[in-house]
C-alpha positions in Angstrom: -12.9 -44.1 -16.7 -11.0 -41.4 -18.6 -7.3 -41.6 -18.2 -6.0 -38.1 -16.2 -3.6 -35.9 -17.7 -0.8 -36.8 -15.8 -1.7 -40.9 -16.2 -1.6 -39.8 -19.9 1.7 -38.9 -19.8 3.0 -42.0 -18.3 1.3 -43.7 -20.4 3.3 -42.1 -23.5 6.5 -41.8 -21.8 5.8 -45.5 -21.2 5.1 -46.0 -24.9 8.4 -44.0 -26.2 10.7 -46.1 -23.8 9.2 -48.9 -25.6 9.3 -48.1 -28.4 12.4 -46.6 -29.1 14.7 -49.2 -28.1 12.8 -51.5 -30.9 12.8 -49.0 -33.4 16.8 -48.4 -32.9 17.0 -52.4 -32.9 14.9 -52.4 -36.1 17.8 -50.0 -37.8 20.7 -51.2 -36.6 19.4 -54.7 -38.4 18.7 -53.3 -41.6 22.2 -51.4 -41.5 23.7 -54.9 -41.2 21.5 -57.0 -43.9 24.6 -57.1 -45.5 26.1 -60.6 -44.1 28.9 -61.6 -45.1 28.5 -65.3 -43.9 25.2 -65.2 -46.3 25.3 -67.6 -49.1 28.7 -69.5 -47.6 27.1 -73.1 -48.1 28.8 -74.3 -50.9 32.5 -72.8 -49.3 31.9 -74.3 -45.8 30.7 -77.3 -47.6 34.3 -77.4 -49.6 35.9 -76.7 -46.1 34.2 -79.2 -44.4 35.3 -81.6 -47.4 39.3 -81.1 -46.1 40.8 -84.7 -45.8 42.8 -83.7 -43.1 39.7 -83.1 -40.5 39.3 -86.5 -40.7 43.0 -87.7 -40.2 43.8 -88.4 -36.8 47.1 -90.1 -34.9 46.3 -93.7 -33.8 44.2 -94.0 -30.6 42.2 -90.3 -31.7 38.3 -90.4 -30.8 36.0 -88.1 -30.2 35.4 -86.9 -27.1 33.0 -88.8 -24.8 30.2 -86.2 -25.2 31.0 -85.3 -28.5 30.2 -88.8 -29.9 28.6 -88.8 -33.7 29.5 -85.5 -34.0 32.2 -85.1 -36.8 33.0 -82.5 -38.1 31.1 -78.6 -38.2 31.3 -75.8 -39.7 30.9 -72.5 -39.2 30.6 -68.4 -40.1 31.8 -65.6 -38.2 31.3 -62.1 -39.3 32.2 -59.1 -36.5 31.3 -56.8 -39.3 35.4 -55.9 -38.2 36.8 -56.8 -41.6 36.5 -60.3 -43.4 34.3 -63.2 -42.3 36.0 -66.3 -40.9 34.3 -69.6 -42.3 35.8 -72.3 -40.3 35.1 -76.2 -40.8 36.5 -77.9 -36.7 36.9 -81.9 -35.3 37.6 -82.1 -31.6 38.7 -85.1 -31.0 40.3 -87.1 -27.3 43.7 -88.6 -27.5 45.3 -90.3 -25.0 48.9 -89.7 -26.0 50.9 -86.0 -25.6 50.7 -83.3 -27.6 54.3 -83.6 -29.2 52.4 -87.1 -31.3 49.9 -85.3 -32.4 51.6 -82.4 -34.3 54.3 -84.9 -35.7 51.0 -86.7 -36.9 49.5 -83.7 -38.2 52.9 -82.0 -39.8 53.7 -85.7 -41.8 50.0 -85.6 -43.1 49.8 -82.2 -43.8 53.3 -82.5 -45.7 51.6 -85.3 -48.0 48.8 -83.2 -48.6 50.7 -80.1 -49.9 50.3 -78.2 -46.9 53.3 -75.9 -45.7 53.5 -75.1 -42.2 53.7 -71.2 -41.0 56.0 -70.2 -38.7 55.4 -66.3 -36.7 57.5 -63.9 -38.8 58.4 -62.2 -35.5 61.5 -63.1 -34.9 61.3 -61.9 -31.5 58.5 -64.6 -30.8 58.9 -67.4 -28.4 59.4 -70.8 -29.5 56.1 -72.5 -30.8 54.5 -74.0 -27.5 51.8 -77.5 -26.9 49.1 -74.6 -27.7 49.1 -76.3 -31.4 50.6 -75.8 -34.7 49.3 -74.1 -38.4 50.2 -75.1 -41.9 48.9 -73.0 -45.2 48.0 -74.7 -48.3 46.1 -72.6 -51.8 43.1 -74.4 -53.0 41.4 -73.7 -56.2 43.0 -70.0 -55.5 41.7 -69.9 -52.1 43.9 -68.9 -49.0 43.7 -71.9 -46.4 44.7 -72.4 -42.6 44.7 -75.3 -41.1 45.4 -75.6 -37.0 45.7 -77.7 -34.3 44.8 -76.1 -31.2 45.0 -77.7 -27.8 42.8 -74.8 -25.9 39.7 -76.7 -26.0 38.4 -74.7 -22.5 36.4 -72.5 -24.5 34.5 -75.3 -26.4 31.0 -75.9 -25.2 30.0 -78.7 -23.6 33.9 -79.0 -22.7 35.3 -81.9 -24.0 35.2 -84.9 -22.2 38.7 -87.4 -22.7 39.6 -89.4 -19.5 42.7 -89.2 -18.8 44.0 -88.2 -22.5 43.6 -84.2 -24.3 41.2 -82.5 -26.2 42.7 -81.1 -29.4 40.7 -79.3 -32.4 41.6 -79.6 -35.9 40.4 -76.5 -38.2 40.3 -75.8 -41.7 39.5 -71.7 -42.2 39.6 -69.1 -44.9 38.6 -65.4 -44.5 35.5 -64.7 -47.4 36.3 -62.8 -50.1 39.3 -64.7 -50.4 41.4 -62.9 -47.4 45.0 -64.0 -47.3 44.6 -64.5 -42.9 47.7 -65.5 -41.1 48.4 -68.2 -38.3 49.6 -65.2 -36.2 46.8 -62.5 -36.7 
């Protein structure tokens, strides 16, 4: 059986709505082949390699579900500006927040990091939300951070009774010179 005229017309209308959702798909792809977390290995690699993603205050773990995790690493490019290559620990303490950033701001002391305060000088006092030091690395622009706002993080972190805190190295690619206070 013959399709009719007006089946015929479905059937293309059909076809175009399709279609052109994939084709507009199809170009908005090839407009954005041009990554910029490709071929980041080798400087997430360095990042991951930080020694202070590894340093925690005494009693640290890793969370309950985050067990044999360590550390991980990761690109983020809203095509926006700069891509953000990140290398994160979460880890569980049982302490309060004020230990860990006394913790992280003698380490991060020893290991030539300098910590950045907001040049507003309008801004509230820092808060438990975490702290940021900034350290050059064979010329590269480094933050490191220790953030308390785990809620985001998924699974969420599982500590008991204790905190979830995340330790972050980052760098913007093409050697950006990011802030604490974006």
């Amino acid at each position: 059986m013959s399709p009719t005229p007006s089946s015929t017309a479905t059937c293309v209308g059909l076809a175009a709505a399709l279609l052109l959702p994939a084709a507009l798909l199809t170009a908005c792809s090839a407009l954005s082949s041009d990554d910029g977390c490709q071929d980041t290995a080798a400087e997430l690699k360095g990042l991951a390699a930080q020694p202070l993603l590894g340093s925690a205050p005494t009693g640290a773990t890793e969370p309950a579900n985050y067990r044999g995790t360590g550390v991980t690493t990761g690109c983020d490019d809203d095509s926006s500006g700069r891509p953000w290559l990140h290398a994160d620990r979460l880890y569980a303490f049982p302490g309060k927040p004020d230990a860990v950033i006394a913790h992280y701001t003698k380490a991060a002391s020893a290991d030539g990091w300098r910590p950045e305060a907001d040049p507003d000088p309008a801004a509230p006092p820092p808060t438990v939300e975490g702290a940021c030091w900034t350290k050059t690395d064979k010329n590269r622009h480094l933050l490191l951070s220790v953030d308390f706002r785990t809620a985001g993080f998924s699974p969420t972190p599982e500590v008991g009774t204790g905190l979830a805190y995340a330790v972050t190295v980052g760098a913007e690619g093409d050697d950006g010179t990011a802030t604490c206070w974006h």
